[in-house]
Backbone bond lengths (Angstrom), bond angles and torsions (degrees), N, CA, C in turn:
res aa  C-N    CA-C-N  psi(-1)  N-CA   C-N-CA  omega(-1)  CA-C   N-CA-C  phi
1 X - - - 1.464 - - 1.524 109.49 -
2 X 0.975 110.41 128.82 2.103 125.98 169.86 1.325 115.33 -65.04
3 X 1.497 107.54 150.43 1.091 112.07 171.73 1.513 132.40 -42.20
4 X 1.518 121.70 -61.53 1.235 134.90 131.19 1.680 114.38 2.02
5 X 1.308 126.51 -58.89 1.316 118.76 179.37 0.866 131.83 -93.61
6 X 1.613 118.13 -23.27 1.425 134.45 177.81 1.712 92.25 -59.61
7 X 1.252 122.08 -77.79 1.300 133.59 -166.35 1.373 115.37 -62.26
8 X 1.125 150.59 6.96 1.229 151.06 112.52 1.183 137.06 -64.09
9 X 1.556 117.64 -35.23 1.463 132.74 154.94 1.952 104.21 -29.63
10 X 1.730 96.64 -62.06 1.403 111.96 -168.37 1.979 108.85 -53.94
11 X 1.412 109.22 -57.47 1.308 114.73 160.08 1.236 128.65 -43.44
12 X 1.400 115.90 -43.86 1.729 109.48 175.15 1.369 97.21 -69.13
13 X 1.234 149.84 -32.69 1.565 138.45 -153.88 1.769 88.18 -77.81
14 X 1.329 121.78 -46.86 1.023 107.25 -153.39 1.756 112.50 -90.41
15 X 1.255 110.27 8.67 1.185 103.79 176.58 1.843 103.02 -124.08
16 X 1.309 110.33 23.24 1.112 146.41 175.19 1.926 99.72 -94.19
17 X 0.803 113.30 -50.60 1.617 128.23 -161.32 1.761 86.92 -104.69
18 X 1.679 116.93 -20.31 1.469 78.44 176.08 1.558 126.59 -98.05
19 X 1.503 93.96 -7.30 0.873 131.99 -163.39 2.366 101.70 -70.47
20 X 1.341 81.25 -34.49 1.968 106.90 -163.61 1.870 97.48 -77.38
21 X 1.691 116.76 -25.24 1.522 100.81 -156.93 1.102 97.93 -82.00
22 X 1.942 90.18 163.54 1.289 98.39 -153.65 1.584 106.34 -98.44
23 X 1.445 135.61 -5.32 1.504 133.65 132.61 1.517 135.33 -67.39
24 X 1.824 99.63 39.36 1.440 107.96 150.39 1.737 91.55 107.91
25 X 1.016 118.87 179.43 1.564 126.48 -164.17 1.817 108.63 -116.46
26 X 1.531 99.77 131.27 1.136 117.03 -132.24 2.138 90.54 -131.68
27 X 1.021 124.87 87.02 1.595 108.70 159.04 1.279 136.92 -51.40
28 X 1.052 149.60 139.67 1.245 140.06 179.90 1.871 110.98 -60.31
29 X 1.256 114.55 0.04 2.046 128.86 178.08 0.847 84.70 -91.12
30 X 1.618 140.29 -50.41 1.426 112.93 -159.44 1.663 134.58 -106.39
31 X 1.504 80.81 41.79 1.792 95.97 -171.17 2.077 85.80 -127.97
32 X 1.428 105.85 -7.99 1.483 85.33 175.31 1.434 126.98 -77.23
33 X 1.368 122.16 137.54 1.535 132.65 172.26 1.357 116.62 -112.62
34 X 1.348 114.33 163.04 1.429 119.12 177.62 1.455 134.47 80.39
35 X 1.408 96.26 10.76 1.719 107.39 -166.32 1.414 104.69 87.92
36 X 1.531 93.48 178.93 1.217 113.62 -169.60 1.677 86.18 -102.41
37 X 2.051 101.13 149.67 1.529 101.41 -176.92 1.262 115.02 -80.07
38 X 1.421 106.15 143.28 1.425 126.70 161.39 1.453 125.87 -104.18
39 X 1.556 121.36 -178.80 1.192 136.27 -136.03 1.410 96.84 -128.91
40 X 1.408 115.06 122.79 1.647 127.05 -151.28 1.899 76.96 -72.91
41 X 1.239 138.04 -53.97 1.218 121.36 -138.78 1.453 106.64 -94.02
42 X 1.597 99.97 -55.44 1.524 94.23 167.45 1.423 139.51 -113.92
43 X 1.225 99.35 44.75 1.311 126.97 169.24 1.921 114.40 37.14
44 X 1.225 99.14 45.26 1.842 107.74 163.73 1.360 110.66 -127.20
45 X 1.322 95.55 154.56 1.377 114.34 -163.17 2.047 96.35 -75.03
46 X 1.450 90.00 159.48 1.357 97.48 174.76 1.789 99.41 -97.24
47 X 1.276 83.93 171.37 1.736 98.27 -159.47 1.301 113.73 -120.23
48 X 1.212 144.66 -162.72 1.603 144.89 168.49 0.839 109.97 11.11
49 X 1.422 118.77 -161.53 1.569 135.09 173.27 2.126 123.01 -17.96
50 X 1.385 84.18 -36.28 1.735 87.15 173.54 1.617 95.98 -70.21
51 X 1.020 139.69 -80.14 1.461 122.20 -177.22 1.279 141.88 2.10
52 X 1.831 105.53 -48.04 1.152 132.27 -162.54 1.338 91.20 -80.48
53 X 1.382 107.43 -60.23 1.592 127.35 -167.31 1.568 107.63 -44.95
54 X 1.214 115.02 -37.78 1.746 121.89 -139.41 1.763 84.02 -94.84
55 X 1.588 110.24 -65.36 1.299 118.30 172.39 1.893 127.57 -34.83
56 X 1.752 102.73 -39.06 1.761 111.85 166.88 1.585 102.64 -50.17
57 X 1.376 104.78 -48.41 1.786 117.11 -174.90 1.295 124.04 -38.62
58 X 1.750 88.95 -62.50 1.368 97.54 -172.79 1.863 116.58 -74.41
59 X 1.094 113.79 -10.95 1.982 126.33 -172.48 1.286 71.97 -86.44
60 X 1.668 135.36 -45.58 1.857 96.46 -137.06 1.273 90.52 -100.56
61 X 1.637 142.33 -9.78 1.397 127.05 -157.22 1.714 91.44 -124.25
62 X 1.328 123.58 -6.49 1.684 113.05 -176.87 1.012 116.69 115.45
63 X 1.647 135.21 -23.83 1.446 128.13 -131.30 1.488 95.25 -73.05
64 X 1.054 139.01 149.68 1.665 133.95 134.17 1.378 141.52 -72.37
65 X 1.495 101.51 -35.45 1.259 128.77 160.37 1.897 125.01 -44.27
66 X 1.371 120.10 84.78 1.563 102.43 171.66 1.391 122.75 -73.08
67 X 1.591 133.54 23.51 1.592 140.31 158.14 1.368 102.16 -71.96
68 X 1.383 97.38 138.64 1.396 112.77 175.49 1.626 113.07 -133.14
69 X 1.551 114.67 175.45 1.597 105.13 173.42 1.567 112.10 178.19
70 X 1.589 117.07 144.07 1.537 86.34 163.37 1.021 98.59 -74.85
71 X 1.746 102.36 -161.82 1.789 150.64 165.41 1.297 76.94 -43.71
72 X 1.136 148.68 -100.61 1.522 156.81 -106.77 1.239 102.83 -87.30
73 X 1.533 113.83 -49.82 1.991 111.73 178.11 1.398 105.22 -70.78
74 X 1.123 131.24 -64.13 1.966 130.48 174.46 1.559 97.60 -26.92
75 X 1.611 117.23 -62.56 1.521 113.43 171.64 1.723 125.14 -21.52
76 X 1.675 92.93 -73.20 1.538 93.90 -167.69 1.670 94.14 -77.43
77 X 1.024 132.36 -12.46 1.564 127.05 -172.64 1.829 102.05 -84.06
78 X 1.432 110.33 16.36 1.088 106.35 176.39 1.376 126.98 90.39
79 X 1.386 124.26 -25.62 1.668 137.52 -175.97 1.031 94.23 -95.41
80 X 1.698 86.06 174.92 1.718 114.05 -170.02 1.508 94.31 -127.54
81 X 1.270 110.16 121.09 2.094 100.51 158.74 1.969 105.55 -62.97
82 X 1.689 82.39 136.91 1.486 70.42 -178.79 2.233 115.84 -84.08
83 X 0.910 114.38 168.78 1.490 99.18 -156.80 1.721 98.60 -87.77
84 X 1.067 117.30 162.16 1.591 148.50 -146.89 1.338 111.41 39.76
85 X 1.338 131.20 55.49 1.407 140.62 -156.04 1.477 88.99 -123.26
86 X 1.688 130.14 121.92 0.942 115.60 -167.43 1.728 98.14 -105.68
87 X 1.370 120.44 157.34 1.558 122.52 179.83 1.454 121.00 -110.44
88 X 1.287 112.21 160.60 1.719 124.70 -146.72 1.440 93.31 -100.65
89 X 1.288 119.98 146.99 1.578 127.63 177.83 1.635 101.65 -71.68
90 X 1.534 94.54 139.03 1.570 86.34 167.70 1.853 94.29 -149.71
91 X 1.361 115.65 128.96 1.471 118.81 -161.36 1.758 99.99 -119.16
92 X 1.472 95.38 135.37 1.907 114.78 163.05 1.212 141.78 -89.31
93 X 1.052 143.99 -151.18 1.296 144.72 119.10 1.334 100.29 -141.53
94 X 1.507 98.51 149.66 1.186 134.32 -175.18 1.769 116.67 -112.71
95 X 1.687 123.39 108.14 1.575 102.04 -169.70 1.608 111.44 -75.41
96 X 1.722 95.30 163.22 1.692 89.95 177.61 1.183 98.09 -151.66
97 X 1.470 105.30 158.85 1.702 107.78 -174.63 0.908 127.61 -24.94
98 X 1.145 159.24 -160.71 1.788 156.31 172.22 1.721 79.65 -113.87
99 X 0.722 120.53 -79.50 2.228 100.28 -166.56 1.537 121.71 -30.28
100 X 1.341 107.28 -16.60 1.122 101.25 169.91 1.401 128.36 -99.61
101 X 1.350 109.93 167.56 1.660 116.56 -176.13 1.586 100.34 -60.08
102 X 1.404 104.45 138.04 1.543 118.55 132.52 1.146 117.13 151.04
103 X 1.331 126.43 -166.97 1.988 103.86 -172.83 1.472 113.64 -92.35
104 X 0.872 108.90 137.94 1.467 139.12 -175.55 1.935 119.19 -97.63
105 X 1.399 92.03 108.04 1.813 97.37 -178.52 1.638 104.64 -124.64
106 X 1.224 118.09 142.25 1.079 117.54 167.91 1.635 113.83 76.65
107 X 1.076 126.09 -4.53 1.363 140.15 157.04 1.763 91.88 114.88
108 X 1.622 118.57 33.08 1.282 98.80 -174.23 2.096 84.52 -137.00
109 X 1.411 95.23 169.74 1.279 103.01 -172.51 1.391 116.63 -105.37
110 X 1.420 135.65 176.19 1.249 123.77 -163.41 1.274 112.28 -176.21
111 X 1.031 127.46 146.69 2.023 126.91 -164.35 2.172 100.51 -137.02
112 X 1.318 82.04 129.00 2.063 70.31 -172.30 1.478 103.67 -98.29
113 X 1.568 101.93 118.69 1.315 107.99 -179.61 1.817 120.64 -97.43
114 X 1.126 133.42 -171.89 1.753 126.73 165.91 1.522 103.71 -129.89
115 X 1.239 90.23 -176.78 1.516 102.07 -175.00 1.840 90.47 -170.99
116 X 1.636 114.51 177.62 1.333 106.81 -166.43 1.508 83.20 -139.05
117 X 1.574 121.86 140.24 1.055 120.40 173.61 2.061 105.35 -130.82
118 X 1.291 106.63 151.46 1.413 129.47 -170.94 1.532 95.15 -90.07
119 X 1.786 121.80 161.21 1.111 107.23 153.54 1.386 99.25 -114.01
120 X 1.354 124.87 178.57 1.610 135.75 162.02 1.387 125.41 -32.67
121 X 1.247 101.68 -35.69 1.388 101.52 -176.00 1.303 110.77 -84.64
122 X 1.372 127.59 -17.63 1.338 130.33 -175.66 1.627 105.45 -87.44
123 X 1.339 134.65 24.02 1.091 135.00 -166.98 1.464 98.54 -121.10
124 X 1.780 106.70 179.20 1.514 113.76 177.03 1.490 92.67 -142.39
125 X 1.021 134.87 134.35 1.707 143.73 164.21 1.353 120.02 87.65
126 X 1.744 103.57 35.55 1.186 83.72 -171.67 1.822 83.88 -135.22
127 X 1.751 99.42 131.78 1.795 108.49 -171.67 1.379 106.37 -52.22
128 X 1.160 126.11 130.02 1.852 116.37 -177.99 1.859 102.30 -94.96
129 X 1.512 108.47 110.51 1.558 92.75 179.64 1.338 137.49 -85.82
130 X 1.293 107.47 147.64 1.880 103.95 -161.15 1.531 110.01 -27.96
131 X 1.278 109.41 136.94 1.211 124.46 -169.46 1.738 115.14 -57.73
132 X 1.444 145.65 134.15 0.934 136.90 -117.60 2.165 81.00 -131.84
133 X 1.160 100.29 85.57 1.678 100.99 -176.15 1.268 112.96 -112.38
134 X 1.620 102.66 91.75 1.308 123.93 171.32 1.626 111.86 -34.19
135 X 1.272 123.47 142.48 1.695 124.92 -156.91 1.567 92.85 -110.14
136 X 1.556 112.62 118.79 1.648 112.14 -179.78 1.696 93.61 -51.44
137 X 1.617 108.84 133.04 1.115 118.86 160.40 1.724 100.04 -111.49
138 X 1.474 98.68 134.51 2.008 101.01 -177.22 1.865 97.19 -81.94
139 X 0.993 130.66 -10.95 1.462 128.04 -150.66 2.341 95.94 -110.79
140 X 1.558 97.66 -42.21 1.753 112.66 -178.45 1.373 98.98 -16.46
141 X 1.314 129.39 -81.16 1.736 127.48 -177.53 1.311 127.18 -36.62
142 X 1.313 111.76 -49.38 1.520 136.71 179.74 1.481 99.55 -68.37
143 X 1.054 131.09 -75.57 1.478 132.51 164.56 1.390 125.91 -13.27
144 X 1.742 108.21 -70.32 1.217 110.98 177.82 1.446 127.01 -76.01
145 X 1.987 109.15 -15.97 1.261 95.71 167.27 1.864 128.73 -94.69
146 X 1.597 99.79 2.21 1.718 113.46 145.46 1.354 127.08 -71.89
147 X 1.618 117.43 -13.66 1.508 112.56 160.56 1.444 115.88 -70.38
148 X 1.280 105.81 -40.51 1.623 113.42 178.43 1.019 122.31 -66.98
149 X 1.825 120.21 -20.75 1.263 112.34 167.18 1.796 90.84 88.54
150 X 0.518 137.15 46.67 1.912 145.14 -172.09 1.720 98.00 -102.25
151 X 1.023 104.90 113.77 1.870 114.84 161.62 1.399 116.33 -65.96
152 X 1.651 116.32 82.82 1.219 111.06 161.87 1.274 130.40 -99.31
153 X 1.243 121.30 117.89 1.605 131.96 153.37 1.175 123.97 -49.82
154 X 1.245 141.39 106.38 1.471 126.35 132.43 0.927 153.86 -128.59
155 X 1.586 126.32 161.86 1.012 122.14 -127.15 1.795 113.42 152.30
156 X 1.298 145.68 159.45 1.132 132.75 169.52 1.075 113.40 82.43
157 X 1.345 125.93 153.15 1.146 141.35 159.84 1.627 143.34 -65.39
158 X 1.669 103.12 2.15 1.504 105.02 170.41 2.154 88.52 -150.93
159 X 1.393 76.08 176.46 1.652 99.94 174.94 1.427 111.85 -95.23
160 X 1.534 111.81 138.89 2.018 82.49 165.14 2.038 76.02 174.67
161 X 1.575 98.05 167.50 1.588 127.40 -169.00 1.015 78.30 -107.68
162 X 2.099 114.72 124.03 1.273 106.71 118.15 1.390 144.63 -97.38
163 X 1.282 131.26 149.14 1.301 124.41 -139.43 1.783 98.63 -112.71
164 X 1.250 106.82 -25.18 1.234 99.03 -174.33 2.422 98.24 -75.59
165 X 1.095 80.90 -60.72 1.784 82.33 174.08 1.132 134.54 -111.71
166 X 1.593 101.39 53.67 1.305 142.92 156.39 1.627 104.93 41.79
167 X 1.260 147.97 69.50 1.185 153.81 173.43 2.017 102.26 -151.06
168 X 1.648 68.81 156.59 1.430 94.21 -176.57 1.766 104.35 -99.94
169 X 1.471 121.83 122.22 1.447 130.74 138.41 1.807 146.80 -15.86
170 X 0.641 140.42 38.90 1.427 123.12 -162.33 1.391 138.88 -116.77
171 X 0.892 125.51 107.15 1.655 127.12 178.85 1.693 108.67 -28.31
172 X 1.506 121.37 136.29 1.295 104.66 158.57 1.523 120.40 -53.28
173 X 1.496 89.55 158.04 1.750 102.07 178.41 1.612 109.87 -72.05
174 X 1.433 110.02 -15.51 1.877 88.16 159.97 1.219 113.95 -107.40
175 X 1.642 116.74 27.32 1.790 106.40 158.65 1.778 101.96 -86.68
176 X 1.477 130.84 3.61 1.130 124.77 -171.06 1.548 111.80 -83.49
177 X 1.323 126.10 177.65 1.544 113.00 160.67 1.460 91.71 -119.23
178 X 0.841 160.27 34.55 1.472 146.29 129.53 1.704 112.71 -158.74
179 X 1.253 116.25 156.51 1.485 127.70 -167.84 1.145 96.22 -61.49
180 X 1.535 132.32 -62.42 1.196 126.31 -173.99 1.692 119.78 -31.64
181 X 1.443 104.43 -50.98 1.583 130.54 -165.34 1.494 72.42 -61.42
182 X 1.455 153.54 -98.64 1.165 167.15 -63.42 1.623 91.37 -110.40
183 X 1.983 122.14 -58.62 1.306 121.31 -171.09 1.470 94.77 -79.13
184 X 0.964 134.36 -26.24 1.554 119.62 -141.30 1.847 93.21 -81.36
185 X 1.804 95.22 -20.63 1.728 81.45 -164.90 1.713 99.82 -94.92
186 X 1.383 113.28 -28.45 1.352 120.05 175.29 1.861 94.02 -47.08
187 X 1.100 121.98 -53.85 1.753 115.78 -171.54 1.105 101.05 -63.76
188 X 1.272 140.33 -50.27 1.483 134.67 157.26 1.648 120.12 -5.50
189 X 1.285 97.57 -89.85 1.685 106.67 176.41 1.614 97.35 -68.26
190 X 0.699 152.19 16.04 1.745 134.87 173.79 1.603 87.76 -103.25
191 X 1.409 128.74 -44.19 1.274 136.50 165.51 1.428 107.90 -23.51
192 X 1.500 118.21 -58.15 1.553 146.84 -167.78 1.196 84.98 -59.49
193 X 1.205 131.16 -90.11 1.685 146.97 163.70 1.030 105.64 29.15
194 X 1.453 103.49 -78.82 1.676 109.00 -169.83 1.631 120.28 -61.31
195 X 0.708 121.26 -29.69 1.935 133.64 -166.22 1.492 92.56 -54.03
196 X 1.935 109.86 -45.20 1.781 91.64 -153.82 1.329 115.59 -29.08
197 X 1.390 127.01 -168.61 1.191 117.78 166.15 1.947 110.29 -117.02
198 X 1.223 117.41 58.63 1.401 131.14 142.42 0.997 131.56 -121.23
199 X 1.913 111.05 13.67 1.170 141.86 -141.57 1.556 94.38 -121.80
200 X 1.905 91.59 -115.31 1.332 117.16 179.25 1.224 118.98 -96.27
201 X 1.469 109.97 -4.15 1.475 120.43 -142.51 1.317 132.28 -13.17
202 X 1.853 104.91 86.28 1.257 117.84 -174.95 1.680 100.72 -67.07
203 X 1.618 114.34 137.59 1.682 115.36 156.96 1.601 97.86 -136.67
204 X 0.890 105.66 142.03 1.747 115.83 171.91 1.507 107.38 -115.77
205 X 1.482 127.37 -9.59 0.791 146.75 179.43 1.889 114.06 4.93
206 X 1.280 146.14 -131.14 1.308 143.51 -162.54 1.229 102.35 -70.21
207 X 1.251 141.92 -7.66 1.576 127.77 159.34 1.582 135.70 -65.75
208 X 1.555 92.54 -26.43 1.887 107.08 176.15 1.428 94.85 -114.58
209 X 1.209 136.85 21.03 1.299 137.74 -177.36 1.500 115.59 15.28
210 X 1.448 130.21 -123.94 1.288 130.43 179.30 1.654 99.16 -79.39
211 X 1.389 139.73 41.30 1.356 139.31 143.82 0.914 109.62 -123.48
212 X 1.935 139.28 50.63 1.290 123.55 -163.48 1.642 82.92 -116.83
213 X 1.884 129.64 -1.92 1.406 134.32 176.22 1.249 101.32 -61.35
214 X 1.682 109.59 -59.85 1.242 127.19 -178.22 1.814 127.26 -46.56
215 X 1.307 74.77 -32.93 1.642 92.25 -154.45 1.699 82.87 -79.76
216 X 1.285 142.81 -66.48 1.172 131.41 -176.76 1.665 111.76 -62.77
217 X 1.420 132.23 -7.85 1.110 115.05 173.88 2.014 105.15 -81.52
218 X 1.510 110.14 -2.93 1.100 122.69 -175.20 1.645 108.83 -89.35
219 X 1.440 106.72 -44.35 1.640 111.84 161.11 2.195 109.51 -41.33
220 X 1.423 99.36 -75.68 1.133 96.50 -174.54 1.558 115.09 -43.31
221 X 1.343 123.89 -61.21 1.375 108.46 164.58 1.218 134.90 -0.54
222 X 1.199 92.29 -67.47 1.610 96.37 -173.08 1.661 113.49 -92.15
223 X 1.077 112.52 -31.69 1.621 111.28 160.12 1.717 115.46 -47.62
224 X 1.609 101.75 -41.66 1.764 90.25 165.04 1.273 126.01 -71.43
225 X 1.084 114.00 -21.40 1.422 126.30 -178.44 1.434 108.39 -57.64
226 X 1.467 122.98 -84.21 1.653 151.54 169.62 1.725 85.80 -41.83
227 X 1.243 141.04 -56.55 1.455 125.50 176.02 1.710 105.96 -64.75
228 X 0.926 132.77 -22.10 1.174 127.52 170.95 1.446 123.13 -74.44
229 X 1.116 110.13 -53.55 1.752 116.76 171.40 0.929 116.02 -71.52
230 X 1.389 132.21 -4.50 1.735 117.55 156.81 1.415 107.99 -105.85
231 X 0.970 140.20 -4.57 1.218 162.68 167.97 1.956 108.07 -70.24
232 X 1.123 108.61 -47.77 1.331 106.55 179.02 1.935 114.28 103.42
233 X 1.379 106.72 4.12 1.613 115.84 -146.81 1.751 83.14 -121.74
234 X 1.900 84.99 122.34 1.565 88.61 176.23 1.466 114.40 -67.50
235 X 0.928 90.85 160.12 2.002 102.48 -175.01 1.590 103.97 -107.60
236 X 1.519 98.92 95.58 1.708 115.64 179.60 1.867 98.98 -78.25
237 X 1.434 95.85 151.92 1.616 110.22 -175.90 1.813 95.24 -89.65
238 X 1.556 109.24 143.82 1.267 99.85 -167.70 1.955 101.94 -126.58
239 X 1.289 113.18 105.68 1.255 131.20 -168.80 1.159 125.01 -28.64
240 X 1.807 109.09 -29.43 1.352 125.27 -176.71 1.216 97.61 -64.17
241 X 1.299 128.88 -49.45 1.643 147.49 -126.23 1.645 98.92 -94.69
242 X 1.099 107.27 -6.53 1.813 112.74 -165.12 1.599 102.59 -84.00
243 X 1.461 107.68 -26.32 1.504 100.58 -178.18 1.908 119.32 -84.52
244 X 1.441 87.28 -2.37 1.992 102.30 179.08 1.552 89.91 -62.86
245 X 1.747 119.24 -44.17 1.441 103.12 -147.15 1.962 144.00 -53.77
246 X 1.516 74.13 -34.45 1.566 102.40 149.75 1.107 124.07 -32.43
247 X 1.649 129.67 -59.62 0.978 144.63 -141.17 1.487 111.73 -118.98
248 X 1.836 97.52 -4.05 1.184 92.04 157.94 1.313 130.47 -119.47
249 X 1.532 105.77 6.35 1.310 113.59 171.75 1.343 128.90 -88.89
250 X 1.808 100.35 -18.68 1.881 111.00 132.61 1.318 137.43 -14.72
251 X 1.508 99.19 -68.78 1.532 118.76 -171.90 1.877 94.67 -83.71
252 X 1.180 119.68 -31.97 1.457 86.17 172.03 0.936 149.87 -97.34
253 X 1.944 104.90 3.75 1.303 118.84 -174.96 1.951 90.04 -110.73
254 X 1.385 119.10 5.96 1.706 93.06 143.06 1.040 131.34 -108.81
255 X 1.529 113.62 -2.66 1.774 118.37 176.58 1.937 92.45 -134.87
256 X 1.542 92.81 120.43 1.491 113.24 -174.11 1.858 100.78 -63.19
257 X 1.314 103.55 -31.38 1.801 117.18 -147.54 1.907 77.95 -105.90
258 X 1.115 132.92 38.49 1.190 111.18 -172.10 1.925 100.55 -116.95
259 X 1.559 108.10 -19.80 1.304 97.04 164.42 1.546 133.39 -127.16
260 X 1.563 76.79 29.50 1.846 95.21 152.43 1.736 112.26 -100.30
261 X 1.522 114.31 -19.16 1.770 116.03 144.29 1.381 124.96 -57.14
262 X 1.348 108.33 -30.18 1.367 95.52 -168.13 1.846 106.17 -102.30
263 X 1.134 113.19 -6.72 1.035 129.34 -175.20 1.742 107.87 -89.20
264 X 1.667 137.10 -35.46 0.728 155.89 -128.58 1.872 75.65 -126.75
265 X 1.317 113.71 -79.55 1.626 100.99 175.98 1.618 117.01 -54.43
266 X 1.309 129.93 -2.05 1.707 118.50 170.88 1.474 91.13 -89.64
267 X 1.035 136.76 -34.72 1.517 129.94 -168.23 1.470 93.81 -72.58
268 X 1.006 136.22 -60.12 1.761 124.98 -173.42 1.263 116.54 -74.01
269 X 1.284 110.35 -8.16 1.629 107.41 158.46 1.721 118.06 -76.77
270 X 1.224 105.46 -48.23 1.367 122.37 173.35 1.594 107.02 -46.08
271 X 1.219 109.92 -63.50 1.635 108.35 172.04 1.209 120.90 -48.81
272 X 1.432 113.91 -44.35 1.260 117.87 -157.78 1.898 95.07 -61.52
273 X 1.249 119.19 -60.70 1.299 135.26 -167.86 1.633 120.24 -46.69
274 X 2.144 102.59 -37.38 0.800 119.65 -179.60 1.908 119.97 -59.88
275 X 1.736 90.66 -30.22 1.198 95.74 -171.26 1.576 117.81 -70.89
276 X 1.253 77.24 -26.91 2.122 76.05 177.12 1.581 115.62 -68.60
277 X 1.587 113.96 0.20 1.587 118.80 165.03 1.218 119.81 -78.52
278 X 1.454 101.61 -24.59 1.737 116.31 -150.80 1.702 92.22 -89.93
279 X 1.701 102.25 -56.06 1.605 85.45 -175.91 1.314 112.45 -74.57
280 X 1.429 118.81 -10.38 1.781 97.69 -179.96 1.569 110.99 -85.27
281 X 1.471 103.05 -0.06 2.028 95.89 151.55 1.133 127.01 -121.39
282 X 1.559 109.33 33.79 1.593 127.70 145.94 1.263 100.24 -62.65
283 X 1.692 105.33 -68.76 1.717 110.70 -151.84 1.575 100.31 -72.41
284 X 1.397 130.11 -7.61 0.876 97.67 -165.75 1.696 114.68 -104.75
285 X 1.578 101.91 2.80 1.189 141.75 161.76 1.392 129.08 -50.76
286 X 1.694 91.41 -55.82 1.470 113.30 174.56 1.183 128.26 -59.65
């Protein structure tokens, strides 16, 4: 079995099991804490599919710690892995000529390689620094989706993107029962936001065939998610969203590579959104 399948195999189980508890339905995004993981040496966050991966790790084995590393970075970072400590998949791509095999985005080519990464806790000598606990901000969502300039409505009785005239949906914030519930879903549809196509222009078009609804309500997911954990804003499970699951465990148990797509488009949504924070504390810098 391939990389590609192993590591989706692992994802369907767990949203399989989150899908099964019996206090309501549970993703494996919305049990993550602590941020999204980073990189003992050079301190950036991991992205796509490693996210998912790193985060299963840390719920199923304890860690608290979101530092990560190989053998070689823990090395020069001073630590030791301690020995029979087993390490977490963490996968690349690597570009390669266009004659050669492999998938190809953006008119460029690409070969998926691995690598094995440690977490912190599995180490010896290395100072662990005070834990980095993002401060619930009630306003973070609202904020960043007024940097973006995002058309929100509210009003109505549900949430939702429209795509044809580009606005966002939203219940007032006291039809919610908690703040969290309130940003986590506003990042949701701002998620939506980005796809139009003057945007990101997400299409999944004849590959997810009649699940390509699904399949982007599966992007946003996780774009709220990764906007949530750097954000500081718990990531509430959203009732509507429970009947996608089905439909997405479809799409991933017939295309192995289908939620390292969808995982790979929540990360460039996430950025994309992020950036409208970054330059509005350029200018405000300036």
């Amino acid at each position: 079995m391939g990389t590609y399948e192993d590591v989706t195999n692992r994802i369907v189980a767990a949203i399989e099991t989150g899908a099964a508890r019996p206090d309501g339905w549970k993703m494996p995004w919305h049990t993550a804490g602590g941020g999204r993981p980073v990189n003992v040496l050079t301190g950036r966050t991991y992205t796509g599919v490693n996210t998912l991966n790193l985060w299963l790790d840390m719920q199923q084995k304890g860690y608290a710690s979101p530092v990560w590393g190989t053998l070689r970075q823990w090395n020069e970072a001073g630590a030791k892995v301690r020995r029979g400590e087993r390490s977490s998949l963490v996968v690349f791509w690597k570009d390669l000529p266009k004659s050669a095999d492999g998938d190809e985005e953006d008119g460029k080519r690409f070969v998926l390689k691995t690598s094995y990464a440690f977490n912190a806790a599995q180490v010896e000598g290395y100072e662990q620094p005070e834990p980095v606990v993002v401060p619930h901000a009630p306003t973070a969502a609202q904020a960043l989706v007024d940097a973006a300039g995002i058309d929100v409505q509210f009003g109505g009785g549900r949430a939702y993107y429209h795509q044809t005239l580009d606005y966002v949906a939203m219940p007032r914030r006291a039809d919610f029962f908690t703040d969290a519930g309130f940003q986590s879903t506003l990042l949701h549809e701002a998620a939506h936001w980005t796809g139009h196509q003057k945007r990101l222009a997400r299409e999944f078009g004849k590959r997810f065939g009649d699940q390509a609804y699904a399949f982007e309500e599966l992007v946003a997911e996780l774009a709220a998610a990764f906007l949530c954990a750097d954000l500081g804003v718990s990531n509430e499970p959203r009732d509507d969203h429970a009947s996608y699951v089905a439909n997405w465990l479809q799409v991933l148990k017939n295309d192995p590579r289908a939620i390292f797509t969808a995982a790979s488009q929540a990360s460039k949504a996430t950025e994309y959104l992020l950036g409208f924070a970054g330059e509005n504390a350029k200018k405000r810098a300036a």
